[in-house]
N, C-alpha and C positions, 0 to 999 in steps of 0.2 A: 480517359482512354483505356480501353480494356487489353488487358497484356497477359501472358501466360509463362507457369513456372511451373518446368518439369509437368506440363500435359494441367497445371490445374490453373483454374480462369480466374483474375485477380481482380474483382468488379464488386459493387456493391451487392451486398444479400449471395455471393456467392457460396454455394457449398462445400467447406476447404474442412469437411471432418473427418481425422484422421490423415488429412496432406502432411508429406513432406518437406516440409519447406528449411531445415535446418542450413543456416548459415545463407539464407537468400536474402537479396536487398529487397525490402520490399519498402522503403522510406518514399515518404511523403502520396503513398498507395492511398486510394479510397476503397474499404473493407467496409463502410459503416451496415451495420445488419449483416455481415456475415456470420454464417456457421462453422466457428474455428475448434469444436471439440476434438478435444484428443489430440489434437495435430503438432508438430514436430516442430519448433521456434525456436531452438536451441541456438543463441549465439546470432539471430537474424537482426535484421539492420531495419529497424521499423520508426527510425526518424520521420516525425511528419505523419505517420500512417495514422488513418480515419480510422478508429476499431470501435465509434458510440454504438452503443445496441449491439454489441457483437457479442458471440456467444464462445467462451472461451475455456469452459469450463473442462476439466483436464487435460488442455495446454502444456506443454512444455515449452517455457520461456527463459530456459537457463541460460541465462547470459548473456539475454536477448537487449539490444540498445534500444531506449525509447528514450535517450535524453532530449530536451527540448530546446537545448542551443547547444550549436555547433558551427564554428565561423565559415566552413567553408558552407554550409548548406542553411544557414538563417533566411535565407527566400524560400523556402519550402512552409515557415511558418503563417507566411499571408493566408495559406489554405487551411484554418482547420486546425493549426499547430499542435499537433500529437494529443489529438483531444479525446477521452474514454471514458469520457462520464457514461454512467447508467450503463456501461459494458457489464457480461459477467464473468470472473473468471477465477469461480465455485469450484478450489480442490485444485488451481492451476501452480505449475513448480516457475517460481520467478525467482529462484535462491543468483544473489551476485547479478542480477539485471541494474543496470542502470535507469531509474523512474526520475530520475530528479526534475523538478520542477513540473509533474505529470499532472494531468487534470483526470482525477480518479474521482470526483464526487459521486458520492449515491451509488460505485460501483461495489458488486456482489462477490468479498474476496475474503469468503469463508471458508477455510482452514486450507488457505492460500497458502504457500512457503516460502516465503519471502527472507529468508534465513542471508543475512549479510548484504542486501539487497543495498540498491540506494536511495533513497525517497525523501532526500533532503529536498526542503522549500514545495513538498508536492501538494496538492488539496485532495483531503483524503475526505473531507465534513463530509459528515451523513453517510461514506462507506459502512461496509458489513466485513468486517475482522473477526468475527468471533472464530475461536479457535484457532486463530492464524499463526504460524509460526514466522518470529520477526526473529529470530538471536542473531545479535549484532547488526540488524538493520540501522541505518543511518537515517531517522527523523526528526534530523535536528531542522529545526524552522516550520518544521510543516504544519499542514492545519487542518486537525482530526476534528474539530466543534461536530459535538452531536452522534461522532463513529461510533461505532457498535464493538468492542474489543473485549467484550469476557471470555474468559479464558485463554486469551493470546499469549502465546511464550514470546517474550519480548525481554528476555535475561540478556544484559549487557546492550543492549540497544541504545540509539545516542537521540537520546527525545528532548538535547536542549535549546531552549527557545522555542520549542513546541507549542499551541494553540490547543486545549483538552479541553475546553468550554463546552461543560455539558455530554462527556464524553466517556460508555458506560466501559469502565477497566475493572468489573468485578470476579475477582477469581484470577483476574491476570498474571504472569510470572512478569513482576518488573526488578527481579533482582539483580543487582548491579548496575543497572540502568541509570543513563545519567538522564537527571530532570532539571538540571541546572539554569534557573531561570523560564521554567516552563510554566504558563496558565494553568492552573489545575483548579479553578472558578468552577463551583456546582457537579467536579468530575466524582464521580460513581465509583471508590476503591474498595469497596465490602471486599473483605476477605482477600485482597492483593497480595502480593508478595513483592514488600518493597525493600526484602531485606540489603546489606548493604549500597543502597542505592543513593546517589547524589543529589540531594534535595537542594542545595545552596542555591539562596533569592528567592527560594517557593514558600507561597502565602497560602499553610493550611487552613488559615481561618476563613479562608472563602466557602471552604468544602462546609455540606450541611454534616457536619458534627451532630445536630441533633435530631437529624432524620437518619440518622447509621450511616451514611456514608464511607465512613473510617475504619466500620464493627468489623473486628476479627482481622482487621489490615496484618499484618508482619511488619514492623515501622525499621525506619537502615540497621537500628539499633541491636535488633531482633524480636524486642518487644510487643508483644499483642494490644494493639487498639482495643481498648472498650467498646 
C-alpha cells in the first residue's frame, strides 16, 4: 500500500534521493529498488523495510534501527524481514545503527562507516567492505565467508565467533580486535594489522602460510609475519 512522508511516496522503485526522512517510521515499508541516494535516515525506524536493490549510496543512516527482532513488532518479519541483500550503500554513514541479525549478502558497503555500529549474528558473505570503516563495530557471530575487507579500519571491533572463511582482510587495521574463537580458514591477512589483537581458540594453520597469506601481517605481539 503506497503511503507518503513529508510529500515523498514510499513504494517500490520510488525516487527518495536526497529525501528527508530523519527520524520517520518507515518499518516493515516495501522500498525494494528504490533510489535512496543522499537521503537523510538519521535515527529512522526501518524494521521490517524491503531496501534489496535499493540504491543507498551516500545515505545517512546514523542511528537508523534495522534490527531484526523486536517483540512487539516480530509479525512484520512474515514479509521480507529486513532483508538487503544486493542493496548498495557505496560511501553510506551507518556509524551506531543497530544491523544485528541483517541480511547484508552481496551488499555494496564500500567505505561505508560503520564506526560502533552493531552487526552481531548479521550475514555479511560475499559483501564489499573494502575501505570500510568498522571501529568498534560489533561482529561478533557474524558471517563475512568470501567479504571483501581490505583496507577496513576495524581497530577494536569485536569479530568473536565470527565466520572469515575465505575472507579477503589485506591491508586491514584489525588492531585490538577481538578474534576470540573466530574462523580465519583460507582468510587473506597480507600485510593486516593485528597488532595487540585477541586471537585466543584461533587456528592459524588453516590460513595458506605458504601462499603469503600471513606476509608482512603485524602479528598481537607486534612482530612482522614473514
Amino acid at each position: 500500500m503506497q503511503m507518503e512522508v513529508n510529500g515523498y511516496k514510499i513504494e517500490p522503485g520510488a525516487n527518495l534521493a536526497g529525501a528527508h526522512l530523519k527520524g520517520e517510521n518507515l518499518s516493515g515499508k516495501n522500498l525494494e529498488g528504490a533510489n535512496l541516494e543522499g537521503a537523510n535516515l538519521r535515527r529512522a525506524e526501518l524494521i521490517g523495510t524491503n531496501l534489496r536493490g535499493a540504491n543507498l549510496k551516500g545515505a545517512n543512516l546514523e542511528g537508523a534501527n534495522l534490527n531484526s527482532y523486536n517483540e512487539a513488532n516480530h509479525w512484520m518479519f512474515e514479509y521480507d524481514g529486513k532483508n538487503v541483500d544486493d542493496a548498495f550503500f557505496m560511501d553510506t554513514i551507518l556509524n551506531h545503527a543497530d544491523l544485528s541479525g541483517a541480511n547484508l549478502k552481496d551488499a555494496d558497503l564500500t567505505e561505508a562507516s560503520l564506526n560502533d555500529a552493531n552487526l552481531k549474528d548479521a550475514d555479511l558473505s560475499g559483501a564489499n567492505l573494502s575501505a570500510a570503516w568498522l571501529y568498534d563495530a560489533n561482529l561478533s557471530g557474524s558471517c563475512l565467508n568470501g567479504a571483501n575487507l581490505s583496507n577496513a579500519r576495524m581497530s577494536r571491533a569485536n569479530l568473536s565467533g565470527a565466520s572469515l572463511f575465505l575472507t579477503d582482510l589485506r591491508g586491514a587495521d584489525l588492531s585490538g580486535a577481538n578474534l576470540t574463537g573466530t574462523d580465519l580458514s583460507e582468510t587473506h591477512l597480507h600485510r593486516a594489522d593485528l597488532s595487540g589483537a585477541n586471537l585466543t581458540g584461533v587456528d592459524l594453520s588453516e590460513i595458506h602460510l605458504d601462499e603469503g597469506y600471513l606476509s608482512g601481517a603485524t602479528m598481537p605481539d607486534g612482530s612482522i609475519h614473514d
